[in-house]
N, C-alpha and C positions, 0 to 999 in steps of 0.2 A: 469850218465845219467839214466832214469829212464820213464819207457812208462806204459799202462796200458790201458784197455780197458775201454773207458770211453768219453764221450762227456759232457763237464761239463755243466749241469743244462739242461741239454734235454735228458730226462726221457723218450723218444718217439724216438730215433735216431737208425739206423737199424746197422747191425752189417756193412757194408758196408762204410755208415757214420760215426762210428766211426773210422772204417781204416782209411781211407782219414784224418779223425782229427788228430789221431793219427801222422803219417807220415807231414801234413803241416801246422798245429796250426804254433803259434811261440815258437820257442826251438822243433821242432817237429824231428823225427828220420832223415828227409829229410835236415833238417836246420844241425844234429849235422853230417850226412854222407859228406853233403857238406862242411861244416868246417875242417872234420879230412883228406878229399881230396885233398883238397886247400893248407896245410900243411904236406903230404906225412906218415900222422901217423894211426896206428888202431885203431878201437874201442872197448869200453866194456861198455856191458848194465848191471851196476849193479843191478838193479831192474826192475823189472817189469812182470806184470800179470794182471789175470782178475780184476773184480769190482764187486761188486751186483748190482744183476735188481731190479730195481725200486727205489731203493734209488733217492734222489733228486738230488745227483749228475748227473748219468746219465751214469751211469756203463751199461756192457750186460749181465753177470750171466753168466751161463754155454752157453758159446761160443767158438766150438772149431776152426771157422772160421778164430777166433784171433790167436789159436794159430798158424794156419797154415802158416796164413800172419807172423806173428812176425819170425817162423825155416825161411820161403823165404826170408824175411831180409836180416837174419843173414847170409845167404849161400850167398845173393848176395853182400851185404859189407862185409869187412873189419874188423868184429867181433870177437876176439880173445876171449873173456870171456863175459858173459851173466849169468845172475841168475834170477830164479822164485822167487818171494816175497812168502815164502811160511812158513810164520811165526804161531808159534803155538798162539791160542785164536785168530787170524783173521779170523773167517770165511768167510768173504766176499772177501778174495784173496784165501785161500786155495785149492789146487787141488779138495780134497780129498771130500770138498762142492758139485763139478762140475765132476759126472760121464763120461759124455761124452767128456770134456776139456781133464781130467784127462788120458782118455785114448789114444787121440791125443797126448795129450804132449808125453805118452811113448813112444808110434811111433814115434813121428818124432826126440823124444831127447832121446831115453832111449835106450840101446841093443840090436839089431835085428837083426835076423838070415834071414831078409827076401832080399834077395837083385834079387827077378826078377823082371825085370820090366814089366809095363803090354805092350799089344800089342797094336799095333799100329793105331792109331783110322783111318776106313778107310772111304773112298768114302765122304771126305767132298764137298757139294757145296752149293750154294747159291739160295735158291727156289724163294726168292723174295727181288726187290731193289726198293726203293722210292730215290726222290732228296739226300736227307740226309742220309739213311740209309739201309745198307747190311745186311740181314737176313744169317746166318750159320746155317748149321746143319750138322750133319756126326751120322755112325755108332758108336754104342758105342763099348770103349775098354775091355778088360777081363783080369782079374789076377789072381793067386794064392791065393791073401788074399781079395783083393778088391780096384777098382779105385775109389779114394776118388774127384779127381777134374780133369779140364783140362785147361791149357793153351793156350789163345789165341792171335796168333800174328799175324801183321797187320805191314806190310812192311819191314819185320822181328826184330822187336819190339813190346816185350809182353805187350799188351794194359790191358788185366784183367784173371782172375783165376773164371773158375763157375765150378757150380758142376752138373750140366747136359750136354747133348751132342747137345744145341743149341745153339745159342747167337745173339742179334741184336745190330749191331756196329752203334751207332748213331752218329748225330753231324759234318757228314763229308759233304765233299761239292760235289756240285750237276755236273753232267757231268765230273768226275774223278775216274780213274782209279785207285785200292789197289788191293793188294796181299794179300794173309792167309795162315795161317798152323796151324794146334795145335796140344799138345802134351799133355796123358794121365800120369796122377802121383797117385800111392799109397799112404799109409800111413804112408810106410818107405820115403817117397822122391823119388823114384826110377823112372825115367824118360822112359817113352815111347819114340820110334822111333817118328819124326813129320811125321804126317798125309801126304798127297798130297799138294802140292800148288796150290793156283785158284788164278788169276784174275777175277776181278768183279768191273764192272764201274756202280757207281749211276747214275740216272737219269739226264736226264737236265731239268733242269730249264723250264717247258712250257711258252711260250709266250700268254697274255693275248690273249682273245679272240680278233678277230680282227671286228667281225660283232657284238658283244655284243652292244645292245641298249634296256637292259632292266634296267631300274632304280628303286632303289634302294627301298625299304618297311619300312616304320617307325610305327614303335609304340610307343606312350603315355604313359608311365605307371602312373606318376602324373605332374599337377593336372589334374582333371578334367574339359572335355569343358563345360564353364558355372558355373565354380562354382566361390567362394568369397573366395578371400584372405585375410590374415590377415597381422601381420605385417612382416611374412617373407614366401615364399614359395619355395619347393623344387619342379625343375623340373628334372623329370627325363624321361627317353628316348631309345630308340634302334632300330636295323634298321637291318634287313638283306638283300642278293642281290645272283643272281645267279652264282656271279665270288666271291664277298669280299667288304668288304664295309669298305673304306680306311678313312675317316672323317668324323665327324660330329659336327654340328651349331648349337649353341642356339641365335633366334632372339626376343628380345621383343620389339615392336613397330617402327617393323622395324630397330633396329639396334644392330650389331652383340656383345653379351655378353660374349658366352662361346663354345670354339672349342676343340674336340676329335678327335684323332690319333684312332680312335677304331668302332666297331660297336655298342658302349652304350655314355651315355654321362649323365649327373649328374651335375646340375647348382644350387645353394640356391639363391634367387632372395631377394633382400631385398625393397621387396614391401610394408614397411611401409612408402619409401619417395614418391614414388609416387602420382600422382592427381587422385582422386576420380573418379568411372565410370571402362569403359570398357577398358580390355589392351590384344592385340594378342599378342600369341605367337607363333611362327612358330620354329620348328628342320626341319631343313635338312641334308640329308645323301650324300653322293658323292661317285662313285665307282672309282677303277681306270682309268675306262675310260673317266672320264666327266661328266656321267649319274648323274643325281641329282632327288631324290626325296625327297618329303615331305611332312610335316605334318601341319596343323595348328587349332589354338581352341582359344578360348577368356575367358579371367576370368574377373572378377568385384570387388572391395574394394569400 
């Protein structure tokens, strides 16, 4: 089995998103952990390491993020043997390329005399909660050598690893209740005391205004009112409101063409079969409520 830092043919993909490739692509670290589980055996990474930046595969270069994630891996499955790809004339794997890699890897894989761990990250709480999402933040930790990351957990389940002492848990659901802790790690591995634990309930869900009776605002952007079509024309459109503007209509000559789940909308009108002369067109917008506004203009062929 064999990993690498790498997002194939995306040249632009952050070190974050390659993790995630890495771990759930198909044949990915998640696919072979799950397989050697299901079968009660361990594993071994014979290969694997960085890539180069910018190449058209879609390597990160010197990232020592990777290496981080790759030692937490290993510590958390099942990995009896592992090997860096660290072949001579590759420069584009080579440590020795990647200062900052290079010097991660020794820490987390090489001889170290450092085993304290840092202190314990204190006074976390939560300054700000929307429907979906928990803001964190706490004191930061201290160490002998240096705290390189923190561990964040969420229902005591490590959701992700950052390297400053904030985070914003997104994605969760609105009027529900979660727990946190986290736990500060050096460059040896060396595990902090966890933090304090907080509950902290997101938002609920607001209910639509209940007196809202203001309807909805459109704009035109083409064609123009009064002008002359040819043999196709693109109407296009938008609308905002002061709750959210849930649909929107294209009508020409009174009947209904092209409908949007959205506050824009974008119709090609094929106005060469048409009859000569003048033709309306009206958008309207709809808000949650009912409210309906709109717009209307006339063009001519």
């Amino acid at each position: 089995m064999d990993a690498y830092d790498i997002k194939w043919m995306d040249s632009t993909s952050t070190p974050e998103e390659r993790w995630n490739f890495t771990l759930n692509q198909n044949n990915g670290l998640n696919a072979f952990a799950a397989f050697a589980n299901a079968h009660g055996k361990p594993m071994a990474v014979t290969e694997w390491g960085l890539w180069g930046k910018g190449t058209d595969q879609g390597g990160g270069g010197d990232n020592p993020y990777y290496i981080d994630r790759m030692a937490d891996w290993f510590a958390a499955n099942n990995v009896v043997y592992h090997s860096y790809f660290n072949v001579l004339g590759e420069t584009d794997f080579r440590l020795e390329t990647y200062p900052n890699s290079q010097a991660r890897y020794k820490a987390r894989f090489g001889p170290s005399s450092d085993v304290s761990p840092p202190t314990q990250p204190a006074n976390l709480t939560s300054p700000s909660q929307t429907v979906n999402t928990v803001n964190l933040s706490w004191l930061p930790s201290t160490d002998n050598v240096g705290v390189t990351s923190y561990d964040v957990y969420r229902n005591n389940a490590k959701i992700t690893t950052v390297a400053t002492n904030n985070y914003s848990d997104t994605g969760l659901t609105a009027g529900t209740v979660y727990s946190y802790y986290v736990i500060a790690r050096d460059a040896a591995g060396n595990a902090s005391p966890s933090s304090n634990n907080i509950s902290v309930a997101t938002q609920s869900t607001p209910p639509p205004p209940a007196t809202d009776i203001i309807s909805p605002v459109v704009v035109i952007a083409s064609p123009a009112d009064n002008s002359t079509t040819g043999r196709g024309t693109r109407i296009k459109a938008s609308a905002t409101d002061n709750v959210a503007v849930t649909k929107m209509q294209v009508y020409i000559d009174g009947n209904l063409e092209a409908t949007s789940a959205s506050d824009s909308i974008s119709y090609r009108w094929n106005s060469r079969k048409v009859a000569q002369g003048g033709h309306s067109i009206t958008i309207k917008a709809y808000d949650e409520v009912g409210n309906v506004g709109q717009k209307n203009l006339t063009v001519f062929k």
